[in-house]
C-alpha positions, 0 to 999 in steps of 0.5 A: 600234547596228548594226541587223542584216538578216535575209535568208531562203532555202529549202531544197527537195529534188526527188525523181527515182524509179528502180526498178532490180530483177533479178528472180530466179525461184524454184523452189518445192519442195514438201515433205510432212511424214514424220511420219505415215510414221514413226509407221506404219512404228514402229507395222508393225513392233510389229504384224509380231512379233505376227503372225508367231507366229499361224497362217495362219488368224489371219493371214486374220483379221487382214487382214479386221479390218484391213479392218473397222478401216479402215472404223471409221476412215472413219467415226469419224475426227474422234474416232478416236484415234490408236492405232486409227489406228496399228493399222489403218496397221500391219495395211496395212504388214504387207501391203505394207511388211514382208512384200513378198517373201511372197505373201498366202494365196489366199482360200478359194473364189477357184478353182472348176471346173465342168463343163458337165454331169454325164451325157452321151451318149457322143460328145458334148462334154465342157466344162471350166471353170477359174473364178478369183475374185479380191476386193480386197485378196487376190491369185492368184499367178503360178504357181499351179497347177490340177490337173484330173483326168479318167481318160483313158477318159472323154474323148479327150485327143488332141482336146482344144480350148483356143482360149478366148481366156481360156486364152491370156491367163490360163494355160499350160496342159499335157495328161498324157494318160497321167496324165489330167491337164490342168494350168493355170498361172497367168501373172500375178498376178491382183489386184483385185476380177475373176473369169476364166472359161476354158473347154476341150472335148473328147469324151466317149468313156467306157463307156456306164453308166460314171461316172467320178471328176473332180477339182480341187487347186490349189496355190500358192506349195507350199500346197495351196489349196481348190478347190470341184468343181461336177461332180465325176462324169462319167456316159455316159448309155446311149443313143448317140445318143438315140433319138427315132423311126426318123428322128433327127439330130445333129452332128459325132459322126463322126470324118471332115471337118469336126471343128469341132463343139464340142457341144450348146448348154446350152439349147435355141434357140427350141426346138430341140437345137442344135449348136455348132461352132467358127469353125476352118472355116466348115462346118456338118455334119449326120448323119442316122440311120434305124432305128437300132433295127433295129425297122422292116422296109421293104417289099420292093421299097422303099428309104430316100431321106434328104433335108436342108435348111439355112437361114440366119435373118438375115443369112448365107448357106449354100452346098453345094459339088460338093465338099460333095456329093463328101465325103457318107459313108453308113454301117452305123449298127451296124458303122460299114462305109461303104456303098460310092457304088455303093449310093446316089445323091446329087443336089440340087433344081435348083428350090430357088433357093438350092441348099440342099437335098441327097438321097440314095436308097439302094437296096434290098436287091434292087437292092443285091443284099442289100448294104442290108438292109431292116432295116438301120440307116444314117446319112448325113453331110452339110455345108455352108458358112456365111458368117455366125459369128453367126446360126443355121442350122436344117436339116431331116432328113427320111428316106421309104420310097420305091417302086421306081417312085421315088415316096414313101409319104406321112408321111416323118418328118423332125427339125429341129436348129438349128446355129451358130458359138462366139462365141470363138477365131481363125479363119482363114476369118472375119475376128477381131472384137474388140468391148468393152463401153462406158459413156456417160452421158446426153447423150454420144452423140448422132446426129452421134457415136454411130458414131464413139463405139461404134467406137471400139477395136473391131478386126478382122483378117483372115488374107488381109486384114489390119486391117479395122477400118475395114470393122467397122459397128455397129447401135446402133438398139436404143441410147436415148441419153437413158434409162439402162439396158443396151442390145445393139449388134451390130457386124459386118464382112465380108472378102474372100471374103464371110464375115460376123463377128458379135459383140454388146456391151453399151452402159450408159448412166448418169444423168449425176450432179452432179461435186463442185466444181473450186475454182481457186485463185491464190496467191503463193510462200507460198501466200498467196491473191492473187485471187479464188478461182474455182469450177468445177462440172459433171457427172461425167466432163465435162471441165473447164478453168482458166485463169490470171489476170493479177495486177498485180505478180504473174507466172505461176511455175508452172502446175497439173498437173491445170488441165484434167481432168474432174469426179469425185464428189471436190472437186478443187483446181487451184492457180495459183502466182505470183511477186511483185514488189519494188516502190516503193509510193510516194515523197515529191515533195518534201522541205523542209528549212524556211526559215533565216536566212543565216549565216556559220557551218556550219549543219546543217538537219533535215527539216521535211516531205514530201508523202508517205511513202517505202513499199516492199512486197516481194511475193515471197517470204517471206526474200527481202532487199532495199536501198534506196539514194540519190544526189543526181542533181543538188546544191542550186542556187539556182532564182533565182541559180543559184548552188551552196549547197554544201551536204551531204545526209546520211543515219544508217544505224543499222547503217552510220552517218551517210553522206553522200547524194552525186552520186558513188555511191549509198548504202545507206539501208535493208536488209531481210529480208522476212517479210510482204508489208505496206508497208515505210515507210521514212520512218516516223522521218526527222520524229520521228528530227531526225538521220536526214535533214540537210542540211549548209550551209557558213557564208557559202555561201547567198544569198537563194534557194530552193535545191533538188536531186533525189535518186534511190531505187534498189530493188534485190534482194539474194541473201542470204548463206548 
């Protein structure tokens, strides 16, 4: 018997990887669910029909329970249910969804008008003002409509003053002089939690002893609104001007130059009647009146001699110009007759080194030639020019009885007064300064930027100079930095002709609070977390900034928004989104398809093993798809003999069939729609599954050798039908 030789060869199969993906960006829309929106908006209008069968006042309350709802919501939320919800949802759409053409009722007591006092001497200043008070959640309409109503013989209309800045920004106003009326309209709604002052002037010319009626009605959108009326009478006091001695002083009741006086101020300064005049014209103007009684008789022979004096306290300076001296009127106190130049001397006191003292001599009544009476009364008017808005001005009225040799009777009489400018409207002659009030917290300003920090949006135009913002300095001594409270700041800047512009403003510093955390988040397209996450923490109002991070397999898709911003007293979240790779996490080596007996017949080989699994991982997003395909790059040939087995590698595809793996072309052996971003094994079954990886070999083609061929895996992405 022939005994039979068992010859022996090997098969082995190399593996050559190669990743080929086109990666595809992908926009991510971020969608908000409407559900909540349309239960609302269901639960509106059921809440509308209600009430619009209420009356108005039901309507009011209707808005602060709304409010009161809201409040409850806030605080019970985790067990509120979800009628009250929609009820408080509802009383909110009432406001803003289903009435948005209707105009809420203004809330009573958000329009007052006051005036400045209710007596007043006659030819003093009568002050308005038209206070509008707005809380949220209400709003004052653009249109309404106040209606002051003066009787045209208590003040003069023809001089009424408007140069409040408030009147300009917040009204159109027009003067009925003939209906008495002074009407201020609305321009723009006004909403929000505010209250706007405006203020008008004008001059009390009534009957003295006479009390006049003032009223206020406001209406709106054709309803008439509550108006509170703080001083709804005008009484002229009797005494005009008031009497103080034989010698008394006051302002700009004359109807002659300057006409920039305003008023008495509320309060007196540092003790003394002060005079308000408006920053139109930089003149102060001063009368000074003796013997208005007519009580006091001077000797024969002796006449009045005035004297005033004016200084500035601070910063300023006052100037008496030839035209100043030219411009002094002396007049009967009683008739008004003026008193003819010929009749009195005016001249100044050389000594005085800042030439700001004036004196006038009338002259008797025998020089006069009965002209001045020795029990007459008279007044003299006397100005100057002041360079500085913001400081006072005292002057000094003082009056003698002066001999005929020129010398005076000891105990001249005198009267102080302190003068200054309003703080409020344009000006032609001071530059415009424009200052805000401004908040810090602890730490923001220190001595290297506190200047440029309080200057900053503060401006100041000239007529003849232009924008002079840059010439505005600030005093800030009185600013502590580093302790919270309120503190004065003065700026000021100074035009070409020398004239000073003044104002003040409040710098708040706070206690620096903790911020709530600024939590930096990193995620893939799924919103899966792909990194750490980071925590930012800091102060409120500190800025704050983040960064993205440099993921493996991961590429920036899409920066946040809010990456830089600065800490509130609410957690904010900053969120990083990531675009993920298609992958190969590894792949076998080596193949072995065992050892086998030569034969002459067809012989068809299972896989024996593999070093390592074939896995894939799919880091993009959810429903993206993907294909694995293979091709021999090169057939099994002998390693010894170098001869070719001629050998076929075949693959079954459950979706395609047994496909034969060739050098010709690649061949699908995996398809996948991704729904995780775990590791695809796609390897798991070609040992346990005997048909899914074979190799075929031809009868009477394999010699003793070790036979070995290298595949090629392709990745690639697929673009999913739709």
């Amino acid at each position: 018997m022939k005994s039979s030789t068992y010859k022996k060869f090997v098969l082995l199969s190399s593996v050559f990887l190669t990743l080929s993906v086109a990666n595809n960006l992908v926009t991510i829309v971020h969608a908000e669910t409407t559900d909540q929106t349309t239960l609302s908006s269901k639960a509106t209008k059921t809440k509308t029909t209600q009430t619009s069968e209420n009356s108005s006042d039901q309507t009011s309350t209707s808005v602060k329970e709304s409010k009161e709802k809201n409040i409850s919501s806030s605080i019970i939320a985790e067990t509120a249910t979800s009628a009250t919800e929609n009820e408080t949802k509802a009383d909110d759409a009432i406001k803003k969804d289903v009435l948005p053409r209707i105009t809420p009722k203004i809330a009573t007591g958000s329009v007052s008008y006051k005036a400045n006092s209710s007596v007043y001497t006659l030819n003093t200043t009568y002050t308005g003002t038209v206070t509008l008070t707005n809380k949220d959640g209400d709003s004052i309409p653009a249109g309404t409509t106040i209606v002051i109503s003066i009787p045209t013989e208590a003040i003069d209309y023809s001089a009424i003053d408007l140069t409040d800045e408030n009147i300009s920004s917040y009204f159109d106003v027009t003067i009925d002089k003939n209906a008495g009326t002074i009407t201020f309209v609305v321009k723009n709604d006004i909403v929000g939690d505010t209250t706007i002052s405006a203020d008008f002037h004008t001059k009390v010319i009534g009957n003295t002893g006479t009390t006049y009626n003032v009223s206020a009605t406001t209406t709106s959108n054709g309803q008439d609104i509550p108006t509170i009326v703080g001083t709804p009478k005008l009484t002229v006091d009797t005494n005009t001007p008031p009497i103080y001695d034989y010698v008394n002083s006051y302002w700009g009741i004359s109807d002659g130059t300057p006409g920039n006086f305003v008023g008495k101020d509320g309060s007196n300064v540092g003790g003394l009647p002060t005079g308000n005049f408006t920053r139109t014209s930089d003149v102060i103007q001063n009368f000074i009146q003796v013997n208005y009684s007519g009580e006091n008789i001077l000797p024969a022979d002796c006449f009045y001699r005035f004297a005033w004096y004016i200084e500035p306290i601070g910063n300023g300076k006052v100037t008496i110009t030839d035209e100043d001296i030219a411009n002094i009127v002396v007049r009967d106190t009683i008739t008004q007759a003026v008193i003819p130049k010929q009749y009195y001397k005016v001249y100044r006191d050389a000594t005085k080194p800042d030439n700001n003292e004036i004196w006038i001599d009338l002259q008797s009544e025998k020089t006069s030639g009965g002209y001045i009476k020795r029990d007459g009364s008279y007044e003299a008017s006397v100005s100057a020019h002041a360079n500085n808005d913001s400081i006072t001005y005292p002057s000094q009225s003082y009056i003698y009885m002066a001999t005929a040799n020129g010398g005076n009777i000891a105990g001249g009489k005198h009267f102080d007064l302190n003068n200054q400018f309003l703080t409020t409207g344009d000006s032609t002659v001071f530059a415009n300064l424009s200052v805000e009030d401004k908040t810090f917290y602890v730490g923001d300003l220190t001595a290297a930027n506190i200047k440029e920090k309080l200057l900053k949006n503060i401006v100041a135009k000239d007529t003849n100079d232009g924008d002079i913002s840059s010439q505005v300095t600030v005093d800030d001594s009185q600013v502590q930095a580093d302790t919270p409270g309120k503190y004065k700041v003065t700026y000021s800047v100074t035009n070409s002709t020398g004239h000073i512009s003044t104002k003040t403003a409040t710098v708040t510093i706070l206690e620096r609070k903790d911020g709530a955390p600024v939590t930096v988040e990193y995620v893939d397209e799924d919103g899966n977390d792909i990194a750490e996450k980071d925590v930012l923490n800091g102060k409120v109002d500190d800025p704050y900034t983040s960064q993205a991070k440099t993921i493996d397999n991961y590429t920036l898709l899409k920066e946040p928004d809010n990456k830089e911003g600065k800490f509130t007293d609410k957690a904010q979240t900053v969120t990083y989104i990531y675009q993920g790779k298609l992958l190969f996490v590894d792949a076998p080596t080596k193949l072995q398809f065992g050892e086998h007996t030569i034969s002459a017949k067809d012989e068809t080989y299972s896989l024996k093993s593999l070093d390592k699994n074939l896995l894939i991982k799919d880091l993009r997003k959810n429903g993206s798809t993907w294909s694995l395909t293979a091709k021999l790059n090169q057939a099994f040939i002998g390693t010894t003999t170098s001869k070719k087995l001629g050998a076929t590698l075949y693959y079954m595809n459950p979706s395609q069939g047994k496909q034969a793996i060739t050098t010709d072309e690649s061949v699908v052996i995996h398809n996948q729609t991704t729904s995780d971003h775990e590791e695809q094994n796609v390897s798991q079954d070609w040992q346990s599954k005997a048909d899914t990886l074979q190799l075929f070999v031809p009868g009477g083609k394999a010699v003793v050798d070790t036979y070995d061929a290298t595949i090629e895996w392709d990745l690639n992405d697929v673009v999913p039908n739709e």
